[in-house]
N, CA and C of each residue as an Amber inpcrd file, in Angstrom:
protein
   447
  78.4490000-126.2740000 -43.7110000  77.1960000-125.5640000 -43.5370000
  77.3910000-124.5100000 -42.4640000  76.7250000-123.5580000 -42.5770000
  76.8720000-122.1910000 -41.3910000  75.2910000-122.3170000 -40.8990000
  75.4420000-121.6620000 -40.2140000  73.9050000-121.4600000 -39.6600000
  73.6630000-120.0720000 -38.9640000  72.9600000-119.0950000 -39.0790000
  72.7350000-117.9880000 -37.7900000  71.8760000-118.4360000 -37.1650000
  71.4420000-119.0760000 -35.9240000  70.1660000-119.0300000 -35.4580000
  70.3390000-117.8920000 -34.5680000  68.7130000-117.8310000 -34.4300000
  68.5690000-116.6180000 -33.5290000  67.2290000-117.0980000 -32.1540000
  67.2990000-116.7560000 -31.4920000  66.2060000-117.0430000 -30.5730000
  65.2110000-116.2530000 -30.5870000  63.7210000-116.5630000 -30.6240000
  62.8020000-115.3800000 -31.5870000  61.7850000-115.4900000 -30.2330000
  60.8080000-114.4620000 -30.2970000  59.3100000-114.5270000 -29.5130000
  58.7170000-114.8970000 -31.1940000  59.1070000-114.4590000 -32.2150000
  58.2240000-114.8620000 -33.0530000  58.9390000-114.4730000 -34.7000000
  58.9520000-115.0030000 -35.6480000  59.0950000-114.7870000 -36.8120000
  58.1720000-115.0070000 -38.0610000  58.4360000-114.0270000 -38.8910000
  57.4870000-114.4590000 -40.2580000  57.9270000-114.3770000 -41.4740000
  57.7460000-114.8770000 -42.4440000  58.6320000-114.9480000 -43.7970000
  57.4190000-114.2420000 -44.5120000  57.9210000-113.7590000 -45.6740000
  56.8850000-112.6500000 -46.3300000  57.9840000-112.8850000 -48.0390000
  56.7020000-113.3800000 -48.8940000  57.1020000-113.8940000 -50.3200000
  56.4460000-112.8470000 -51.0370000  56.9140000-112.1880000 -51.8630000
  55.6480000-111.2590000 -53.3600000  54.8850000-110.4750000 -52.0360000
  55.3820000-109.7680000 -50.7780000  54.2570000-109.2350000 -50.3570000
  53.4810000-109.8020000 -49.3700000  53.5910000-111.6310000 -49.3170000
  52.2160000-112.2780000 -48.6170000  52.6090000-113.1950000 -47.7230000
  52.1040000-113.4120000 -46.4500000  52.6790000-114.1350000 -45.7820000
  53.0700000-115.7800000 -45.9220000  54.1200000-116.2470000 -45.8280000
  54.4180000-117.7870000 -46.4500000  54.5340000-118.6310000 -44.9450000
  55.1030000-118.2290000 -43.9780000  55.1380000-118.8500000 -42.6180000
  55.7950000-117.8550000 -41.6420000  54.9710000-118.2670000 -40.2830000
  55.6560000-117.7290000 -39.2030000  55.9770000-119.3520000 -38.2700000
  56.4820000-118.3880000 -37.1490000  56.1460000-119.1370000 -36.2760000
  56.4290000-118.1540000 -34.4620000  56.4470000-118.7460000 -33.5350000
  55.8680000-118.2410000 -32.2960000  57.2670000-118.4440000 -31.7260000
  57.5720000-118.5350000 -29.8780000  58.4900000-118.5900000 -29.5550000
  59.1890000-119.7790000 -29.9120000  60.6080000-119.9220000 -30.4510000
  61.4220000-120.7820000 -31.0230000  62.8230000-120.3010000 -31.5830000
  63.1880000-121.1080000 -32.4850000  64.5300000-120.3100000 -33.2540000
  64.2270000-120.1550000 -34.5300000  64.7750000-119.3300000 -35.2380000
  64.5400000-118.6940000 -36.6130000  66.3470000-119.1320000 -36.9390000
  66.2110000-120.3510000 -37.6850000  67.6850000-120.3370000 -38.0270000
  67.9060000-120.3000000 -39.8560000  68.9720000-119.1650000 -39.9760000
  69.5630000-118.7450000 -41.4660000  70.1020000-120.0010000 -42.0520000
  70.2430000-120.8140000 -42.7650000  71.4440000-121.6230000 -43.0750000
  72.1050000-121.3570000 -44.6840000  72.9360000-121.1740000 -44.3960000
  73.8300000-120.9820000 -46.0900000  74.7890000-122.6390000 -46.1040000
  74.9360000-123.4860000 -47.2300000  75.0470000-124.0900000 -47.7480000
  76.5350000-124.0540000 -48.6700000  77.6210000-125.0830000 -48.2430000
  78.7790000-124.6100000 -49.3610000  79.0500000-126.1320000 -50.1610000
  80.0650000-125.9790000 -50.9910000  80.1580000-127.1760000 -52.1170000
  80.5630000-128.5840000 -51.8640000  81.2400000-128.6050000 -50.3680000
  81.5030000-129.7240000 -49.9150000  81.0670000-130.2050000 -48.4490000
  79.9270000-129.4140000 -48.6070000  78.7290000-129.8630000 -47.7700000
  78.0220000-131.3970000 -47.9510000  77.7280000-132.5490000 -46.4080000
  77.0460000-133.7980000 -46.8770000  75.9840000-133.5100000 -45.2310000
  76.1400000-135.2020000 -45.7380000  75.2270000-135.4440000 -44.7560000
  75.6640000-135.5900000 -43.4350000  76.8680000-135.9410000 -42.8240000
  77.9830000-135.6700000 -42.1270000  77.5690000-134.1850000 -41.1800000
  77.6070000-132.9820000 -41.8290000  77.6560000-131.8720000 -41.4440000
  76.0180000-131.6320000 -41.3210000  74.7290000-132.5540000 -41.6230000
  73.4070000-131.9750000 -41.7270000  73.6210000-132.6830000 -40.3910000
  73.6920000-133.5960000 -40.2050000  73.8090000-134.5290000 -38.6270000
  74.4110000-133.6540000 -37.6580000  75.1100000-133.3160000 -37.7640000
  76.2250000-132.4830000 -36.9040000  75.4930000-131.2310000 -36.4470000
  75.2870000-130.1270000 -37.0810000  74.3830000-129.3600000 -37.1090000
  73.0110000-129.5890000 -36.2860000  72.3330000-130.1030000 -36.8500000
  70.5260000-130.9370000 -36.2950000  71.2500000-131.3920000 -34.5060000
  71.9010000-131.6300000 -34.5800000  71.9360000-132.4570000 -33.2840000
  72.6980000-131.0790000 -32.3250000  73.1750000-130.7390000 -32.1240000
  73.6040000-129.3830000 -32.1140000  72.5490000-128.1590000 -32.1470000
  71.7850000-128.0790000 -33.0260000  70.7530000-126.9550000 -32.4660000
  69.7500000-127.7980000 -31.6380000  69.5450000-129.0750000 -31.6340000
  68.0160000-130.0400000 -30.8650000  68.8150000-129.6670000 -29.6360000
  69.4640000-129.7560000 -29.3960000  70.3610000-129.6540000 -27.6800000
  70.5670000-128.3170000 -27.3870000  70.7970000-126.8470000 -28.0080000
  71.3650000-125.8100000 -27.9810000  70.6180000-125.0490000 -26.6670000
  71.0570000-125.3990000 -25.4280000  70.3870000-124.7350000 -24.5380000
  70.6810000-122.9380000 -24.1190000  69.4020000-122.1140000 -25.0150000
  69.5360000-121.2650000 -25.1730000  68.6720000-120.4610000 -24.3510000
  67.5900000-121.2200000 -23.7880000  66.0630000-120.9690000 -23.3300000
  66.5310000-120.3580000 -21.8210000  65.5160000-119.9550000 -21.0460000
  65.7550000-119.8070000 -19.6950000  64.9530000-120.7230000 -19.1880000
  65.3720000-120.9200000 -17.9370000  64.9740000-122.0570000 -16.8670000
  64.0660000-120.6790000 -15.9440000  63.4390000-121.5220000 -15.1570000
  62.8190000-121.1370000 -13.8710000  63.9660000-119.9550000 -13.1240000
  65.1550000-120.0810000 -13.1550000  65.6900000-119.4090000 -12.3430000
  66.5670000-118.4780000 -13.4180000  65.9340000-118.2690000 -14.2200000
  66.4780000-117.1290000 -15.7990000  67.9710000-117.2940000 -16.2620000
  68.1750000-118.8650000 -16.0800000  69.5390000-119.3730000 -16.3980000
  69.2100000-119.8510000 -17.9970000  69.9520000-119.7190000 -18.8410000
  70.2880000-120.4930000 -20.0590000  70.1630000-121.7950000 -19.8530000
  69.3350000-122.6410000 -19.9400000  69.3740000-124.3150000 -19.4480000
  68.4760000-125.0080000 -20.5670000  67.6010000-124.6450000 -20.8980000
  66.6730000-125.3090000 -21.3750000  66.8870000-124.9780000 -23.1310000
  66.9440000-126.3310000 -24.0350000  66.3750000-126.0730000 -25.5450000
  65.6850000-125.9260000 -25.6110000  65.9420000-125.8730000 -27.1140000
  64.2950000-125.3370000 -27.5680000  63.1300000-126.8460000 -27.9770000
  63.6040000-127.7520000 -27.4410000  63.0450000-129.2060000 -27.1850000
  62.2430000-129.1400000 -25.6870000  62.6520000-128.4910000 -24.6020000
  62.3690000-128.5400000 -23.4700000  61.1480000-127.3580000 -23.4570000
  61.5930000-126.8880000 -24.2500000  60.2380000-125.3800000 -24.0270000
  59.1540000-125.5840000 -25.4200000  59.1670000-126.6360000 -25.9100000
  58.4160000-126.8520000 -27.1370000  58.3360000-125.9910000 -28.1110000
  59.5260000-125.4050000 -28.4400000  59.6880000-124.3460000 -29.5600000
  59.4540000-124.4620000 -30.8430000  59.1070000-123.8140000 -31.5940000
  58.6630000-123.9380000 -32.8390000  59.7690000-123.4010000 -33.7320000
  60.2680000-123.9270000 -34.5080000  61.7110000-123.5330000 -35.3920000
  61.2810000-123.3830000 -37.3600000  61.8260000-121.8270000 -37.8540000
  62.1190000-121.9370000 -39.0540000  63.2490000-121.9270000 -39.6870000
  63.1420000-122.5160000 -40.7420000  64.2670000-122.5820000 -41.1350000
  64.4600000-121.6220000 -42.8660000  65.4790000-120.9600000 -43.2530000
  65.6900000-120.1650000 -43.9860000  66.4290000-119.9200000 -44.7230000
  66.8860000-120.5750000 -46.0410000  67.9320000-120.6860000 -46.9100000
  69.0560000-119.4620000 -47.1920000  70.3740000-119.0560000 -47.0590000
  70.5920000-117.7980000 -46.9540000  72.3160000-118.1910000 -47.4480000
  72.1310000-118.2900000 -48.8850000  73.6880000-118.2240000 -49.5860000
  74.6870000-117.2400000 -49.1630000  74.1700000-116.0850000 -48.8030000
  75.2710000-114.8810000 -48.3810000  75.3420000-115.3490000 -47.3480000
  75.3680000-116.1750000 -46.3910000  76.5010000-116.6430000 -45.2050000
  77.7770000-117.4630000 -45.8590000  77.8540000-117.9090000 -47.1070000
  79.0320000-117.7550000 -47.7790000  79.7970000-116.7930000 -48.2320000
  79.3250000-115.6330000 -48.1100000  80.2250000-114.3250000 -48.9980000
  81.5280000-114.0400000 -48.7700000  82.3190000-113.5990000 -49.5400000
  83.8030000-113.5110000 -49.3790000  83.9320000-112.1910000 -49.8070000
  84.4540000-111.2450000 -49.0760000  84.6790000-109.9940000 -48.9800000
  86.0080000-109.4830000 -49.1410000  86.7520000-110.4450000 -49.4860000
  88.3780000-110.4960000 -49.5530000  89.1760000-109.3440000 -50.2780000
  88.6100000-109.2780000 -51.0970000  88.4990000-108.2920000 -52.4440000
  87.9270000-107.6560000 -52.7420000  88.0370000-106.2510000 -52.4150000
  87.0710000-105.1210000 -53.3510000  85.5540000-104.9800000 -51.9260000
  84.1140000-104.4530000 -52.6570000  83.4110000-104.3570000 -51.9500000
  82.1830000-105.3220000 -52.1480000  82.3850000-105.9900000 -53.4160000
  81.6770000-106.3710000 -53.6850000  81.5190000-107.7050000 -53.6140000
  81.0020000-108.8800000 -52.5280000  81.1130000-110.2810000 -52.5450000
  80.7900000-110.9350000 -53.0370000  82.1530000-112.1760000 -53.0460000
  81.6250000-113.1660000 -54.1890000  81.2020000-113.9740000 -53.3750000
  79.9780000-115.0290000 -54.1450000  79.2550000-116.1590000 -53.5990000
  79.8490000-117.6060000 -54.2090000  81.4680000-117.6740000 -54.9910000
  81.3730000-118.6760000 -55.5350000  81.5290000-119.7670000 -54.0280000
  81.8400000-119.7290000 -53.2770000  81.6000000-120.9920000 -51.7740000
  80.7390000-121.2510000 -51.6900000  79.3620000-120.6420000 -52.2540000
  78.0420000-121.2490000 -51.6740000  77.9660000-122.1090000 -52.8270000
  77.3420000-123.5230000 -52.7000000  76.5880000-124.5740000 -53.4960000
  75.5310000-123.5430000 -54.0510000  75.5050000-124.0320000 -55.2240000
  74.4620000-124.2830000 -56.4970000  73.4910000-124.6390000 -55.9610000
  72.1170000-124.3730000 -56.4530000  70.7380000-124.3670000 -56.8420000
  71.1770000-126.3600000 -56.4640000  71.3570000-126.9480000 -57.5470000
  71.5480000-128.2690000 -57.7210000  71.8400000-128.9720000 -56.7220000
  72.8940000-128.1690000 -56.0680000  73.7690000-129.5430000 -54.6440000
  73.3870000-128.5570000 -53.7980000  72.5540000-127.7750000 -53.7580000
  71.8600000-126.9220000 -52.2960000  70.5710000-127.3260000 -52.1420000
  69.6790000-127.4110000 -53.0120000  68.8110000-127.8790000 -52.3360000
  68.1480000-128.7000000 -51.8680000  68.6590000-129.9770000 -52.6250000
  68.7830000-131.5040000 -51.9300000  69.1250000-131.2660000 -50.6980000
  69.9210000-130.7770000 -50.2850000  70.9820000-130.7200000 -48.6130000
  70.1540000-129.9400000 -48.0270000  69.6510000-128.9190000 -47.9300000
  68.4440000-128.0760000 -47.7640000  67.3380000-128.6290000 -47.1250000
  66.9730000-129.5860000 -48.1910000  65.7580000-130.6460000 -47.6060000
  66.2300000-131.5070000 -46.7540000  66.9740000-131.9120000 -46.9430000
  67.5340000-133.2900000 -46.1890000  67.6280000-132.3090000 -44.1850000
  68.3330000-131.2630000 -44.3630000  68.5630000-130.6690000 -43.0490000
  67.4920000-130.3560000 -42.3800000  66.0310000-130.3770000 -43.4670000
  64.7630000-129.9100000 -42.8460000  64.3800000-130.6920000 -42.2260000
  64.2540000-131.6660000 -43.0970000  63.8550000-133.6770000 -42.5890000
  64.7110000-133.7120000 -41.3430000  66.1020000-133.8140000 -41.2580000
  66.6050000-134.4040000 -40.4260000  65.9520000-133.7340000 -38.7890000
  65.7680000-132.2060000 -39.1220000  65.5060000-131.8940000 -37.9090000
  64.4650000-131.9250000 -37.4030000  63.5100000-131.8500000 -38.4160000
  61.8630000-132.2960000 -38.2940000  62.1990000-133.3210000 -37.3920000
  62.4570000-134.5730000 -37.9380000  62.8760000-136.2950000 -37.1880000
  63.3570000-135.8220000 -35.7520000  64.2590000-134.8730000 -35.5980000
  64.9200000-134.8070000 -34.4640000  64.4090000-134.6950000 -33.1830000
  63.8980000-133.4720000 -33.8910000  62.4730000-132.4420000 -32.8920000
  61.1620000-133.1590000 -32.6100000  60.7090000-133.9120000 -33.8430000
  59.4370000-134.3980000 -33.5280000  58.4940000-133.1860000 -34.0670000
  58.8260000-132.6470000 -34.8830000  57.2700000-131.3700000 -35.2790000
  58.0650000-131.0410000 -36.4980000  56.8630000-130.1830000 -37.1020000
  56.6600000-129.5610000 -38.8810000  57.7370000-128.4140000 -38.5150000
  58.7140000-128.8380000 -39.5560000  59.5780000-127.0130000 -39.2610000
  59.2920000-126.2310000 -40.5320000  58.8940000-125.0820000 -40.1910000
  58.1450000-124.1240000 -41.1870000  59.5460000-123.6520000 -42.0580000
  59.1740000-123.0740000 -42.9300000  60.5390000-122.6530000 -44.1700000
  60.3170000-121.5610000 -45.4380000  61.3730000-120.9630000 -45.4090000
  61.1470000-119.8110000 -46.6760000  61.1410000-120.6190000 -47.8770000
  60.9980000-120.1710000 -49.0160000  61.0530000-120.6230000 -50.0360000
  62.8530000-120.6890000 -50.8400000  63.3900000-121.5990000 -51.1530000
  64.3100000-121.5620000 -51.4690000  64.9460000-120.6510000 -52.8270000
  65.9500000-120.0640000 -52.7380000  65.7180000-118.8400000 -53.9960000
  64.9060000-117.9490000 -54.3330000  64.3320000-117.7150000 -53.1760000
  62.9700000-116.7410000 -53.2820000  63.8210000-115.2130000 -52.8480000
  62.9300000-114.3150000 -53.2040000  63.6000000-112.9510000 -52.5110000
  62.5620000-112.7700000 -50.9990000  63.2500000-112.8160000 -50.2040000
  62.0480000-112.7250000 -48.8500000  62.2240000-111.9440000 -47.9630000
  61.4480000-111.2620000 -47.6380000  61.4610000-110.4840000 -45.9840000
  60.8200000-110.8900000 -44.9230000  62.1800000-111.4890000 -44.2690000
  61.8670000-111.7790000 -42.7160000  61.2990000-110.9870000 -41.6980000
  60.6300000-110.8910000 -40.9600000  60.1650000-110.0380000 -39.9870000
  60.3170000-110.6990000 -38.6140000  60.9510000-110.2710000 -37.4140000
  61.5960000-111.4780000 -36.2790000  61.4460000-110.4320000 -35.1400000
  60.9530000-110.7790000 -34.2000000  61.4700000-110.1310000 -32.8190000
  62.3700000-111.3270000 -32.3020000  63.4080000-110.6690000 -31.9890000
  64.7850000-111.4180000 -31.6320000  64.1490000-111.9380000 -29.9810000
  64.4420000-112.6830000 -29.2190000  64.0880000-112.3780000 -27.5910000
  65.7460000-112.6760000 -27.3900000  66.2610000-112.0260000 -26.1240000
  67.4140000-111.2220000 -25.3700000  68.2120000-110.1070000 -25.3780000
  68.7130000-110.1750000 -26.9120000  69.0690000-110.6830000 -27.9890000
  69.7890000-112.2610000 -27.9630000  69.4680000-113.2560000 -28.5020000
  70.4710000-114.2250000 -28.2180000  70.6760000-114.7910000 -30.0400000
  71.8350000-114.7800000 -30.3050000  72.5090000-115.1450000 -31.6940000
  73.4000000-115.8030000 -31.5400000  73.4620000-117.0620000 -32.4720000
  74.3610000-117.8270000 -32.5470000  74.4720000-118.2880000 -33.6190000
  76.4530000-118.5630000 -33.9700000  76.4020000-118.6990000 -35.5930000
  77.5440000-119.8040000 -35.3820000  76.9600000-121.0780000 -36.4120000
  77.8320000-122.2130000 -36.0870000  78.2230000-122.3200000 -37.7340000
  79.0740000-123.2610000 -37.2580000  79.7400000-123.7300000 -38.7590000
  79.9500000-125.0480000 -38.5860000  79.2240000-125.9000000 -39.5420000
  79.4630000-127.6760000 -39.1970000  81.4020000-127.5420000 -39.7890000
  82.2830000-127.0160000 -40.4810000  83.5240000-127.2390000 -40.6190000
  84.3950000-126.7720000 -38.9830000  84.0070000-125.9390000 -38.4640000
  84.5020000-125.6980000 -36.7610000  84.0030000-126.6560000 -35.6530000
  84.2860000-127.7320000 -35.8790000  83.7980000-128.3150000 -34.9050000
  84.8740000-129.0280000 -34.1850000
C-alpha cells in the first residue's frame, strides 16, 4: 500500500460537481492499493499515520499527531500511486489491485483507522472521478509505502 498524506487546514472532495465530504484541520491521506496488498500492510500503515507526529507543539516543533490535536482525517482512493512510467509516456496501472481485491482492503484500512483514532473518517467515493480541493498547512507531505518498512 502507498499512501500520500498531506497535512491540511482543511479539505473537500467534490463528486458530479457536489460536495461529498470535507473535513477541517487534519490529514487528507491518498492511498493507492497494489495486488499483494493484506491486512499485514493495513496494520502497518494505520498505526504509522495514528502516531505520525506531524503537528506543532506549543513551541512550533513537529511533536504532536494528529491524535493529540484531535484531527479530523480523509481518506481517498488513488490507483495512480501505482503508475509505472518505465516505458514510453504513458502509465501503466497494471500494480494497482482491481476494483475486486481493492476495495475490500480499502474498507478494511478505513475501519482499521476509524478503530485506531476513535472518530468517523470521511472518504471519496471509490472509482469515482473527484476533485479534491485542500489547503495544504506548511507544506507538510508525506509518502509511505507499507513494502519500505
Amino acid at each position: 500500500m502507498r499512501t500520500v498524506i498531506q497535512r491540511v487546514e482543511q479539505a473537500k472532495v467534490y463528486i458530479n460537481s457536489k460536495l461529498h465530504s470535507s473535513v477541517n484541520r487534519g490529514l487528507l491521506i491518498f492511498l493507492g492499493i497494489t495486488t499483494d496488498d493484506g491486512e499485514e500492510d493495513i496494520n502497518w500503515l494505520c498505526k504509522k499515520i495514528s502516531g505520525l507526529r506531524i503537528f506543532a507543539d506549543n513551541n512550533q516543533k513537529m511533536n504532536l499527531s494528529v491524535v493529540d490535536t484531535d484531527g479530523e482525517i480523509m481518506v481517498i482512493s488513488q490507483f495512480t500511486l501505482y503508475a509505472n512510467i518505465k516505458k514510453g509516456n504513458r502509465p501503466s496501472y497494471t500494480k494497482a489491485a482491481t476494483p475486486e481485491i481493492a476495495i475490500p482492503l480499502y474498507q478494511q484500512f478505513i475501519d482499521t483507522l476509524a478503530q485506531q483514532l476513535n472518530q468517523k473518517i470521511k472518504t471519496g467515493q471509490f472509482g469515482a472521478d473527484m476533485n479534491i480541493e485542500l489547503i495544504n498547512s506548511g507544506p507538510v507531505t508525506i509518502m509511505m509505502d507499507s513494502k519500505d518498512r
